[in-house]
N, C-alpha and C positions, 0 to 999 in steps of 0.2 A: 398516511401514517398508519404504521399497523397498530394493532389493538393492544400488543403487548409492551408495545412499546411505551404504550401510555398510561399502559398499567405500570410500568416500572417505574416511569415518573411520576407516577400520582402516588405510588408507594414510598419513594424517596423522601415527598413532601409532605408525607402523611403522622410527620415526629414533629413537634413544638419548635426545637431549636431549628430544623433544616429549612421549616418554615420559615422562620423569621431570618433566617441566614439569607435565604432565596428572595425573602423580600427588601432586607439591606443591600443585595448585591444589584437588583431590577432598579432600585433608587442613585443607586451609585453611577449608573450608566456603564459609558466601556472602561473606563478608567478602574473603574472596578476598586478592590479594598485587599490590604494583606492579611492571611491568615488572624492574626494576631488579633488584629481590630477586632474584626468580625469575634473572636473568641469573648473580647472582652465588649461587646458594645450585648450581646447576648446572655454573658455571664456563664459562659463556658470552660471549663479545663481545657487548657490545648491538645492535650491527647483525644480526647470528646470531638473536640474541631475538627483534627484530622479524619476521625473515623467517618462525622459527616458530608465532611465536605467531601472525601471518597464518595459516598454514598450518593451525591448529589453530581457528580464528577462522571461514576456509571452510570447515571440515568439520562446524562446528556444531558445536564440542565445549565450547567457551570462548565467554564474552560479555565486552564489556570495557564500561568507563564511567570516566569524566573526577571525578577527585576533586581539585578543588583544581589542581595543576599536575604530578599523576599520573597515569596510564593505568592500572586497577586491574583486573587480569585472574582470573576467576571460573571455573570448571566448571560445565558445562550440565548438571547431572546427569538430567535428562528425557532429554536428547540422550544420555546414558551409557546411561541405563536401557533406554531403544528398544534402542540396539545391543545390550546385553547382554539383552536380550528375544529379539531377533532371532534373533541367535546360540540362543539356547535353548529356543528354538520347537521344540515336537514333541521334547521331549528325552523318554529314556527309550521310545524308538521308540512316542511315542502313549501307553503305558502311564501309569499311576498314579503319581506321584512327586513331590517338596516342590517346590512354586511356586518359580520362581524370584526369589531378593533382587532387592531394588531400593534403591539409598540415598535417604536422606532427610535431609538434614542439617541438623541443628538449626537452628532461627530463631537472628538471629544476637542476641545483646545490644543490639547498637548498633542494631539496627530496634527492638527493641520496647521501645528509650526515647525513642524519635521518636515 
């Protein structure tokens, strides 16, 4: 992963609300959460929402998709994991030490009745 790239995501998350959006969306799993919610489980103007969740959308952290006549915003946990790889590259200066996690979040129900 390039460096800039991690720079833009760590700049995305680097605002209270986009924070806490990215950590509702990491708990939600794939199934993910419509706009809306996430505006109001935050305590956000939905105009605000949008400009974040853009925000979060360019830095590759979130995917969204059209459900019905919702916007249903997801965590990219690939995109989580790189960064949190990145960041942990060569940890333990080179030496010996436990792999870094990485999430993986359950298949969701609703896929694997389709």
């Amino acid at each position: 992963m390039e460096a800039a790239t991690v720079i833009q995501a760590l700049a995305a998350l680097a605002q209270e609300n986009r924070l806490a959006v990215f950590r509702l969306l990491v708990q939600a799993g794939p199934e993910g959460m419509p706009a809306g919610a996430l505006a109001e489980a935050v305590g956000a103007p939905a105009s605000s929402m949008s400009f974040h969740l853009a925000q979060l959308a360019n830095a590759g952290l979130v995917s969204q998709r059209r459900q019905s006549r919702s916007i249903i915003y997801s965590a990219d946990y690939a995109a989580m994991n790189d960064v949190l790889a990145y960041l942990m590259e060569n940890c333990c200066g080179g030496g010996e030490c436990a792999p870094a996690a990485s999430c993986v979040p359950p298949v969701s129900q609703a896929k694997d009745a389709a």
